[in-house]
N, CA, C and O of each residue as an XYZ file, in Angstrom:
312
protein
N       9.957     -8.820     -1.545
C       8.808     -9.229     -0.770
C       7.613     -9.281     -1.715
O       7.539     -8.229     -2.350
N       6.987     -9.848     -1.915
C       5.940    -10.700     -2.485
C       4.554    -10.084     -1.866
O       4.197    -10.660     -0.838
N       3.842     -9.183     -2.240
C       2.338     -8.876     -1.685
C       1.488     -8.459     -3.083
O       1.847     -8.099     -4.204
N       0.161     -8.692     -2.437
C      -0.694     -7.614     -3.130
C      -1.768     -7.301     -2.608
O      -2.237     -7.895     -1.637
N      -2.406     -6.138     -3.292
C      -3.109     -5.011     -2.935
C      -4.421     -5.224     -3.425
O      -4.410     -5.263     -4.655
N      -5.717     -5.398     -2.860
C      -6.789     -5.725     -3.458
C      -8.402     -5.476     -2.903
O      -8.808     -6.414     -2.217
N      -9.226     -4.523     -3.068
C      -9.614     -4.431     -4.618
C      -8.724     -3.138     -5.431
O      -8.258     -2.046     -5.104
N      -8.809     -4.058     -6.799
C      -7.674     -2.588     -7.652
C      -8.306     -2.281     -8.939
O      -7.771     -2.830     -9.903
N      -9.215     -1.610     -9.158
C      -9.335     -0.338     -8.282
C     -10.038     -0.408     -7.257
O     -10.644     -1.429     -6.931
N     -10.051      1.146     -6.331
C     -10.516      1.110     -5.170
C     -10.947      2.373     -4.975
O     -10.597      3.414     -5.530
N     -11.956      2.118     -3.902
C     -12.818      3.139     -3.781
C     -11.993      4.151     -2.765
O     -12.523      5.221     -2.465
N     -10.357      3.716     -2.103
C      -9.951      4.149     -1.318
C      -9.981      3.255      0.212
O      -9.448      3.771      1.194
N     -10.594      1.987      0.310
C     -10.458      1.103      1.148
C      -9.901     -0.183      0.624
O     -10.430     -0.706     -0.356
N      -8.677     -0.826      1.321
C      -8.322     -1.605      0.289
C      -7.663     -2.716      1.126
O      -7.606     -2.532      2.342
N      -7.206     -3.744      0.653
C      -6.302     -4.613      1.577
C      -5.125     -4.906      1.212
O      -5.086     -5.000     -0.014
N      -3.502     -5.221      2.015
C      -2.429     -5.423      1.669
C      -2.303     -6.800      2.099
O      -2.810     -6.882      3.218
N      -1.956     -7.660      1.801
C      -1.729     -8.550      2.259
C      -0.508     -9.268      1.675
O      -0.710     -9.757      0.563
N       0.971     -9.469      2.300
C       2.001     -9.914      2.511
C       1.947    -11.609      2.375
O       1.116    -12.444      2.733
N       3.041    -11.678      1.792
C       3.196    -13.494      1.741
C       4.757    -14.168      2.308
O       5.688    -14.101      1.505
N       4.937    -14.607      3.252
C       6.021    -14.696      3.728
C       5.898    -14.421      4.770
O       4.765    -13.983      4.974
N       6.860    -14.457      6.105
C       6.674    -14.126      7.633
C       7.950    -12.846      6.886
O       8.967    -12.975      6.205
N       7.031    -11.388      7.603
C       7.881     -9.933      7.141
C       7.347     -9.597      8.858
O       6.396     -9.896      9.581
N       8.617     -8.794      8.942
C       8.605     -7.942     10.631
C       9.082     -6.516      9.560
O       9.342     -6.190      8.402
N       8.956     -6.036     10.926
C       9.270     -4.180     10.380
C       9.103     -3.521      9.005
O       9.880     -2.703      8.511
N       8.019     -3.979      8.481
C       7.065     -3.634      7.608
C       6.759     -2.239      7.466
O       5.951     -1.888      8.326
N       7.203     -1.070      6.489
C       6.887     -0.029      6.819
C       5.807      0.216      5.021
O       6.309      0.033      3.912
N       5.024      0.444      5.155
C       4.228      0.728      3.987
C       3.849      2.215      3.628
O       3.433      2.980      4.498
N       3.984      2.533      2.524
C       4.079      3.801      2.263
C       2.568      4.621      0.673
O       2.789      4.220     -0.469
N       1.989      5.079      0.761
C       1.607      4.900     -0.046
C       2.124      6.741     -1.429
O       2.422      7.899     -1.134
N       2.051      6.400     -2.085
C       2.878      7.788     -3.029
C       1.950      8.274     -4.299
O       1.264      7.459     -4.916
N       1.981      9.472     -4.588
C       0.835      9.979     -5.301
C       2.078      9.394     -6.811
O       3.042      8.627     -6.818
N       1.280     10.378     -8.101
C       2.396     10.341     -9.195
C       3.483     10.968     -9.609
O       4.325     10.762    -10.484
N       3.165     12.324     -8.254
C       4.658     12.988     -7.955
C       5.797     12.674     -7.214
O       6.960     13.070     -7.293
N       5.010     11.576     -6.192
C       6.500     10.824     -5.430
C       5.981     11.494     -4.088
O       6.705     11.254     -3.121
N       4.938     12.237     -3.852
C       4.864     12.763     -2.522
C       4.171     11.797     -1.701
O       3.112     11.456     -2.228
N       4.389     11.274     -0.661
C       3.762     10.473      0.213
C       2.361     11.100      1.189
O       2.369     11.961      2.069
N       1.290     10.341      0.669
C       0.212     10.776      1.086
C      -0.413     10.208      2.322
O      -1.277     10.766      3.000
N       0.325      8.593      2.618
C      -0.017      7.989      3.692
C       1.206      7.158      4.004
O       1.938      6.853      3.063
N       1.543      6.704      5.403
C       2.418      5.802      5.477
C       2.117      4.902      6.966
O       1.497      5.483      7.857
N       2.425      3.957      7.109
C       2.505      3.520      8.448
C       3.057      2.185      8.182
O       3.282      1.578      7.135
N       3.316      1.709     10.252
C       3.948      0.293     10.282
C       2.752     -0.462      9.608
O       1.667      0.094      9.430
N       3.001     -1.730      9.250
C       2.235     -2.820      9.113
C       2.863     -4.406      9.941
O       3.973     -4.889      9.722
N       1.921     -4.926     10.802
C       2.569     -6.005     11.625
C       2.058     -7.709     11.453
O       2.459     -8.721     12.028
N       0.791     -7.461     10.188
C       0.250     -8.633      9.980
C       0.335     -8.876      8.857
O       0.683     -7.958      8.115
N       0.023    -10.340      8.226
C       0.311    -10.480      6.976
C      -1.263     -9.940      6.262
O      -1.192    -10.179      5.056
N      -2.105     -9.549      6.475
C      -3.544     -9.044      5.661
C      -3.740     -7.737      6.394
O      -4.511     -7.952      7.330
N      -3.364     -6.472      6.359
C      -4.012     -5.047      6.500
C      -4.642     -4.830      5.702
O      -4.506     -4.982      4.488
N      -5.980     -4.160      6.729
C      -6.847     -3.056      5.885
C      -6.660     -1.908      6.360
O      -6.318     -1.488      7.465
N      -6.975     -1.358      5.209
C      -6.454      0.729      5.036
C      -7.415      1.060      4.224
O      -7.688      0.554      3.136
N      -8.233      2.444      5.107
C      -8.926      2.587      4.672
C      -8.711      4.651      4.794
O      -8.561      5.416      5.746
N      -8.803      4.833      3.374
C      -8.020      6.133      2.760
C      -9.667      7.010      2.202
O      -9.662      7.496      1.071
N     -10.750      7.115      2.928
C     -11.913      7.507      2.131
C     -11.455      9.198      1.661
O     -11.957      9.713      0.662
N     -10.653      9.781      2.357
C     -10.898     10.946      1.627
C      -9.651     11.141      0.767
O      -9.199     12.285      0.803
N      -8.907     10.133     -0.111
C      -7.713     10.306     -0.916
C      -8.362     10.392     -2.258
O      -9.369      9.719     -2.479
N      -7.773     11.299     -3.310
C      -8.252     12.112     -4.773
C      -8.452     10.474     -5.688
O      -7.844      9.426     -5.468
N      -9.002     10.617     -6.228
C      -9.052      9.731     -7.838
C      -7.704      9.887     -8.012
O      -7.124     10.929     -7.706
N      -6.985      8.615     -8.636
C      -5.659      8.490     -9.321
C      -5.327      7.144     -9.198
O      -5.934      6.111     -8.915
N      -3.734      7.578     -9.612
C      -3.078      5.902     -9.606
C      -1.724      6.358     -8.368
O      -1.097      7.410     -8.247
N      -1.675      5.503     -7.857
C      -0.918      5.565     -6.676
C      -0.025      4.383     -6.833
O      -0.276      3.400     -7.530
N       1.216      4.611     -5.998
C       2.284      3.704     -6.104
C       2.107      3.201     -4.163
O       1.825      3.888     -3.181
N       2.402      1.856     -4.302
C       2.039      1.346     -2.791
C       3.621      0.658     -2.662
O       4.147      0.139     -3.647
N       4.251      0.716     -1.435
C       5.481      0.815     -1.360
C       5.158      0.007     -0.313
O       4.149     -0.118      0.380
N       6.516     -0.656     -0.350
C       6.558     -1.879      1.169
C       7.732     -1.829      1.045
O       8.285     -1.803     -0.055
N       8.660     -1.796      2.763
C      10.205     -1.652      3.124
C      10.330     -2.661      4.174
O       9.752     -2.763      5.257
N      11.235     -3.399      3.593
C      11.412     -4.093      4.788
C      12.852     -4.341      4.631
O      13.361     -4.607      3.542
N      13.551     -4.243      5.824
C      15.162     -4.944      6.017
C      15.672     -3.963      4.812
O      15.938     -2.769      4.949
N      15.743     -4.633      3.742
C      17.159     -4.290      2.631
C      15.861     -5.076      1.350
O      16.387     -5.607      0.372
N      14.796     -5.098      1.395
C      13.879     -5.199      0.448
C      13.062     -4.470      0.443
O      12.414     -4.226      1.461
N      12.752     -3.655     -1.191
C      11.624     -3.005     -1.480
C      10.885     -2.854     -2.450
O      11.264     -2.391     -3.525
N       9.558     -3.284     -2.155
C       8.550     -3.636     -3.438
C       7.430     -2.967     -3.331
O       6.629     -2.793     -2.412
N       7.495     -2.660     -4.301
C       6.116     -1.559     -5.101
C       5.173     -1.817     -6.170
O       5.759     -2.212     -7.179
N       3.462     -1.702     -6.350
C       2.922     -1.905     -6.727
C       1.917     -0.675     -7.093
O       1.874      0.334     -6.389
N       1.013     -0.869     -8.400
C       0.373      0.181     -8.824
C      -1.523      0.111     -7.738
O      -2.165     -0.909     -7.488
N      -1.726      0.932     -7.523
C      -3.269      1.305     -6.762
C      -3.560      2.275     -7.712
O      -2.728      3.126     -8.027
N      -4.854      2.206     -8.272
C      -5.617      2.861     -9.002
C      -6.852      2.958     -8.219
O      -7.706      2.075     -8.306
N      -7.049      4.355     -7.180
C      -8.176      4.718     -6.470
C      -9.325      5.245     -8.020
O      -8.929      5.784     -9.054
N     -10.716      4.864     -7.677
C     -11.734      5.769     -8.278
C     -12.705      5.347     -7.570
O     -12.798      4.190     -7.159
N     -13.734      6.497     -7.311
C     -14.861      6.723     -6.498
C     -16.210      6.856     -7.398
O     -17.297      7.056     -6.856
């Protein structure tokens, strides 16, 4: 699945936006230990998420769908 994540970096508010018609969209977002700090459905092709109280770092942004899964780097700074 084909998305991206933008603005990168981010102040912790950010947008996903999907390319393709995707259903059951589960988005995940993961620190640099692998622990999941946020997750939820996503049902449109442009979400905004807005994370104001998540630490400075680089974060891994995860998208599941069906039997596809694609991941991208988020670099929060405030």
């Amino acid at each position: 699945m084909k998305f991206s994540v933008y603005p990168n970096p981010s102040t912790g508010a950010f947008i996903v936006e999907t390319y393709g018609h995707h259903s059951n969209v589960e988005l995940s977002i993961l620190d640099l230990n692998g622990k999941r700090v946020h997750s939820q459905r996503i049902n449109s092709n442009k979400t905004n998420i807005e994370l104001n109280a998540i630490a400075n770092g680089v974060y891994s942004v995860v998208l599941v769908s069906n039997d596809t899964v694609s991941v991208t780097k988020l670099v929060v700074s405030k």
